[in-house]
N, C-alpha and C positions, 0 to 999 in steps of 0.2 A: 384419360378418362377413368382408366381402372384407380387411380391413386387417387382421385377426387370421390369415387365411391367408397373405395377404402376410408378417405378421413370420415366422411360421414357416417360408414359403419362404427366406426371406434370413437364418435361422440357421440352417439346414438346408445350405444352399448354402454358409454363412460354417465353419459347425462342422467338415462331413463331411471338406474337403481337412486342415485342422488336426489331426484326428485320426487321418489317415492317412498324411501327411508325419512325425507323432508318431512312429509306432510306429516306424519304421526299416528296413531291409533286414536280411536275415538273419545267418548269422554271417558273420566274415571269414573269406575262404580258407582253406585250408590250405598252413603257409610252412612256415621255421623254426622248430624248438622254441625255447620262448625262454631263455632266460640264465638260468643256477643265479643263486638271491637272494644278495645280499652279505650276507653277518655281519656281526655288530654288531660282532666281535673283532678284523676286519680290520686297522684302520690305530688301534687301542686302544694297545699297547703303545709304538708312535712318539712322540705324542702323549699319553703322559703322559711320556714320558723326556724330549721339547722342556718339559712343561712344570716338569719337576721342576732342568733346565738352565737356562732360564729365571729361576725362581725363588734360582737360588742365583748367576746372573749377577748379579740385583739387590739381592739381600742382599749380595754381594759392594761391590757399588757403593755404597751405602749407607753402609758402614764406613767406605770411604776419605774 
């Protein structure tokens, strides 16, 4: 009987700080709003013009 109370004292003790360091503090402050999201569209346009450049650099190269 006493060793059966014993376990439970020392998962009791082991469990209770674990599941309260778990949960966390509340929210964060209140700061800056945060930053409009980037589009997908943003840097789309550059990045197929590099790669359509690209591609006819090395088709270019190819021939000679």
């Amino acid at each position: 009987m006493k060793v059966e109370r014993l376990t439970y004292l020392i998962v009791l003790l082991v469990h209770l700080p674990i599941k309260t360091l778990a949960q966390g503090s509340g929210p964060p402050p209140p700061g800056l709003p945060d930053p409009p999201p980037a589009t997908i569209e943003q840097g789309t346009a550059i990045l197929f013009t590099a790669g359509i450049v690209f591609g006819l650099l090395v088709m270019i190269k190819k021939k000679s």
